[in-house]
N, C-alpha and C positions, 0 to 999 in steps of 0.2 A: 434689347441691350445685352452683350457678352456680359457671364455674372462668372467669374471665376479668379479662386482666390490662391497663388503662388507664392509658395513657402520658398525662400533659398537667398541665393545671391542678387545682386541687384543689379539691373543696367539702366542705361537712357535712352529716351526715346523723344525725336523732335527736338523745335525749339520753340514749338508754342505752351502749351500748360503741361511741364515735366511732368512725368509721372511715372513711379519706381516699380519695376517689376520684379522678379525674379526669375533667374537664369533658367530657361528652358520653360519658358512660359507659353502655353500653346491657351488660344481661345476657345471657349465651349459656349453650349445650350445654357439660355437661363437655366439654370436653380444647377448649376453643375459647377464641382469644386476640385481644383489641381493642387494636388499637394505631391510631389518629386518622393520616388522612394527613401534617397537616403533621411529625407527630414521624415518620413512615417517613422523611421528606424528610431530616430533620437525624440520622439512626440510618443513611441510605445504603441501605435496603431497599428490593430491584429486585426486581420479576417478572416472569414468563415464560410464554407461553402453551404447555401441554405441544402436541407432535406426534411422531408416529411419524417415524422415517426413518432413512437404512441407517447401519449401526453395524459394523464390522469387528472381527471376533473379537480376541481378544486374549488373547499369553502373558506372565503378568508371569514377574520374575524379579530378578536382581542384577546388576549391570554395572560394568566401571571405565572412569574416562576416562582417556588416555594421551593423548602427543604422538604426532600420525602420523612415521611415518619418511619420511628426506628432508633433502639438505643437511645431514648431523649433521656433526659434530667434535667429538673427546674433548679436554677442557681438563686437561692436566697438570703435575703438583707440577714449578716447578721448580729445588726442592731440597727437602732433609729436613727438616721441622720437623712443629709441631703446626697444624693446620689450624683458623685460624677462617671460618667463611661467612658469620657477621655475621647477616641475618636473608632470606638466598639459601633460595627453597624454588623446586620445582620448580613450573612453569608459568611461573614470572615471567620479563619481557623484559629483554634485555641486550643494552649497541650493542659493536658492535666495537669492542676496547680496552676496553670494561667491566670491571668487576672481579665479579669469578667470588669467589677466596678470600683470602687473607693465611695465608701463613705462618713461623708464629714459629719462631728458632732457639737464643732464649736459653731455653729452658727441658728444652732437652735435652743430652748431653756435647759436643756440637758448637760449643756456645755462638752468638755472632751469626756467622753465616757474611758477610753484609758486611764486618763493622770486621775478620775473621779472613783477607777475599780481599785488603782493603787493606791489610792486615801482609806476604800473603804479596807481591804487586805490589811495593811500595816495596822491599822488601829483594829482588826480583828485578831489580829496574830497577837499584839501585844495585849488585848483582853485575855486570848487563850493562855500565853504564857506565865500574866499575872494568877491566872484561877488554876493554875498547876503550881505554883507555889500555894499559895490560900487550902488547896485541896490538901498539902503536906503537911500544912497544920491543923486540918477542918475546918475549917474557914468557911471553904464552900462545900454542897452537896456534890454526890456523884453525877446526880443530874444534871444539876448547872454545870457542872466539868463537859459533860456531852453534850448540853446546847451550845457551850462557846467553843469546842471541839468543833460541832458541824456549822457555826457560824464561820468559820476560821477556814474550813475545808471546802464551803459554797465560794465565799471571797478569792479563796486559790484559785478556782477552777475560774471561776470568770473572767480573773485576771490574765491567767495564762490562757485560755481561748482569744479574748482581744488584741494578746501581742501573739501569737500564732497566727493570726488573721491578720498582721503587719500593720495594728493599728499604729498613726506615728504622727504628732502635734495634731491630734484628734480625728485620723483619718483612719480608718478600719476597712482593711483590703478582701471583697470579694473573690474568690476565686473557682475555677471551675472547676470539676469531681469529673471528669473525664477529656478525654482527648476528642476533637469533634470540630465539629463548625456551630458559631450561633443560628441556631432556628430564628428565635423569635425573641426581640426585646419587650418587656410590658411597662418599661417608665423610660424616660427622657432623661437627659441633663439637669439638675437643677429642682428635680422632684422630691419631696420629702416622702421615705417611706418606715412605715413601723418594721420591727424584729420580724421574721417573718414572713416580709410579703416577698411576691416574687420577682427576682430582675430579668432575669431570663431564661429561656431553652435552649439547651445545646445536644445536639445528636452527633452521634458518630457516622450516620449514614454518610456514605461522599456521593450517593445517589441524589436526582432533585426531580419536583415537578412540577409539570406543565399542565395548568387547568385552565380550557379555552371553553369561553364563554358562546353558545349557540345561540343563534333564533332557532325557536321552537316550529319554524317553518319546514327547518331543515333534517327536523327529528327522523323524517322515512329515509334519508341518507345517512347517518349516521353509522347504521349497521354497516357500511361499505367503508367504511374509515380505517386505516391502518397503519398511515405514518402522517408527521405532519415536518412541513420548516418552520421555523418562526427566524423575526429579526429583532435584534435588540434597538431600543431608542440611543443610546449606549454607544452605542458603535454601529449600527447601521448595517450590519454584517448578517448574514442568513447561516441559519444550521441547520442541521435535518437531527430528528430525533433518532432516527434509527442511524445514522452514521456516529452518533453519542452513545450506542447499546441501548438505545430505548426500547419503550415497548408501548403499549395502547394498555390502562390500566382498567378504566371502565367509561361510560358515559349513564347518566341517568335522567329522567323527567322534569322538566322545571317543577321547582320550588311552587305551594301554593303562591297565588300574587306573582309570581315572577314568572319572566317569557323565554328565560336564557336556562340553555340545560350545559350543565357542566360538562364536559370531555378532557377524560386525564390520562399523561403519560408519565410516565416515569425514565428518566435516564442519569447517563453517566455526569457527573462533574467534571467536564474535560475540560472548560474553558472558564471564561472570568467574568460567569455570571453573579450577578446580584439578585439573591433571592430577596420575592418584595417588589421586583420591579415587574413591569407591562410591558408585554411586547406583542408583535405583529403575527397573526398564527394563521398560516394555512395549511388548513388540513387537507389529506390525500385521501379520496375515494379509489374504488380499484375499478370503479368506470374509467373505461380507459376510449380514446378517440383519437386518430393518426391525424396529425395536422405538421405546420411547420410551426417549428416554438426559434423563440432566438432568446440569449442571453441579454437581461433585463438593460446589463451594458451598455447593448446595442443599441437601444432606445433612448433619443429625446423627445421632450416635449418642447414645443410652441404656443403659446399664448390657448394651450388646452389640445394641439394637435401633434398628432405622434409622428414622427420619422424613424426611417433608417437610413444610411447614406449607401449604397450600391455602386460597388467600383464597377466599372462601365467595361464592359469585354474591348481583348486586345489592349486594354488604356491603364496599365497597372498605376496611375500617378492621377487619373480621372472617378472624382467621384458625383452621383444623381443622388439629388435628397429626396427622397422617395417617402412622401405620405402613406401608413399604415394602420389599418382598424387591429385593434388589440384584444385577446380573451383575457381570461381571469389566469393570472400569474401564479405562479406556486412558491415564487419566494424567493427564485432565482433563475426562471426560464417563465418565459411568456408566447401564448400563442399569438400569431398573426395570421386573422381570420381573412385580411385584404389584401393587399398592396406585396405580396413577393412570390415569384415562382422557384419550385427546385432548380438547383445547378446555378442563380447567380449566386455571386460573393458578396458579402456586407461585412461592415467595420462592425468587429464584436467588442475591441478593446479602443479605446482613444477617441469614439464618437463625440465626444464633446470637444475636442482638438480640431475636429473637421467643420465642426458647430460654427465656431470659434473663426475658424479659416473662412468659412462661406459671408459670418456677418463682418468680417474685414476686408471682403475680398475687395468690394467696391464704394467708396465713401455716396451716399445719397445724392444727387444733382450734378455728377462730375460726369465727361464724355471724353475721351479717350480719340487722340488723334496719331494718325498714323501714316 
């Protein structure tokens, strides 16, 4: 049965069971798909002349990104309440004097600790000011004059520290002592924490890192490691570390108990990563092997079986689904170990277009009269 699927204008054919083609529809080989230049134009279908050339082995695996260390400061509660961060996640930037958290103290027995420093200040001021009269007559000792002196002078200072801190109907504003990204958050939404504790870490590095987790299988390869890509869950999207200013920072033995040895690099903050998150890490050995790799693009899958589509010589509008065995991917080019020689062409951009074309080309049980 002719299997081929014709993108364009339509005409008629017959007057037994119509059936719509498109203009300049020429029949092929099963598993072969016509699609007319100008519609590749408007569908964005790019192709590629296959060649051999060197392809560096590659170990996937899993990886987190974090903030590098450097320049950090812990941001601390300063005082007891319930902590809100509002919508503060880690990675995000923050200038000196920013605001880190808020927190509330009407919702715990403390009640607002502002309107409760300004109760205790006024009724200290107004002790002090009484016992400076008292003192003019003897009244009081010198002593007591300098207890209720420094009773009067603690209550200032508290006071004024909690509205510096933007306390406001019982909310007291954390803020950051440098300019930087959040590292690391250490409480949630909604947490009570005492004076004190810590809310978070912020560094000025705009450096991040990449620690990807090994099987310990792989430890006699590792010395040959020197760049990796990883992709985010995020966006889907592949980076290379060294096109970020990366570098390779160390790798070391697994952990007693544990089978996974760390490998870190360190790079640039160029894009709109979220440190904290997991992503896809293939690392670059400098084993290197000439093969033909195509862009990951170029690849579908079926029901577990890989293709490429190969435009058919002479037949720029003719494409062959072409079954391929596949190596180990780097993140953004993959080798084909089967199914392609140098010098044909294959769809490297819009393969799922021609995917698409091939499973419409012919409706199941219908036969074409002519």
């Amino acid at each position: 049965m002719a299997f081929c699927a014709i993108m364009g204008g339509c005409g008629q054919h017959g007057s037994h069971h119509e059936h719509e083609h498109e203009e300049g529809a020429h029949h092929h080989e099963e598993g072969h798909i016509e699609i007319s230049p100008e519609r590749q134009e408007q569908l964005g279908i790019r192709v590629e002349t296959v060649s051999a050339g060197d392809f560096n082995e590659v170990i996937r695996t899993s990886g987190r990104i974090s903030a590098a260390t450097g320049g950090e400061m812990t941001v601390v509660a300063r005082s007891e309440g319930i902590v809100n961060l509002g919508s503060l996640a880690e990675g995000m930037p923050v200038a000196k004097g920013g605001r880190i958290a808020a927190i509330s103290t009407r919702e715990i027995g403390s009640g607002d600790r502002l309107a409760k420093a300004k109760i205790v200040l006024e009724t200290a001021q107004k002790e002090y000011e009484r016992d400076l009269r008292l003192r003019e007559d003897n009244i009081v000792s010198e002593g007591h004059l300098d207890q209720s002196r420094l009773a009067y002078e603690q209550a200032r200072l508290e006071y004024e520290a909690l509205a510096a801190g933007g306390a406001q109907q019982g909310s007291i504003a954390v803020t950051s002592p440098i300019a930087g990204y959040v590292k690391s958050l250490n409480v949630r939404n909604g947490d009570y924490v005492e004076t004190g504790a810590p809310i978070a870490t912020v560094t000025s590095s705009r450096r991040l890192r990449l620690t990807a987790d090994v099987s310990e299988k792989y430890y006699g390869q590792l010395a040959s490691v020197g760049d990796a890509d990883f992709v985010t869950s995020y966006s889907g999207k592949a980076y290379s570390v060294r096109d970020l200013g990366g570098k390779l920072i160390s790798y070391g033995r697994a952990s007693d108990g544990d089978f996974l040895i760390p490998v870190v690099f360190e790079f640039d903050n160029r894009g709109d990563f979220v440190p904290g998150s997991y992503v896809d890490v293939y690392l670059k050995t400098s084993n290197v092997n000439r093969c033909i790799s195509v862009p990951l693009d170029a690849v579908v899958e079926d029901q577990g079986v890989h293709y490429v589509f190969v435009r058919e010589e002479d037949d720029d509008d003719c494409f062959e689904k072409r079954e391929v065995v596949l190596g180990q991917s780097d993140g953004t080019r993959v080798p084909i170990l089967q199914g392609l020689q140098e010098g044909e062409i294959i769809v490297t951009s819009g393969a799922v277009h021609v995917k698409l074309a091939g499973v419409s080309a012919v409706p199941a049980g219908h036969t074409h009269n002519h």
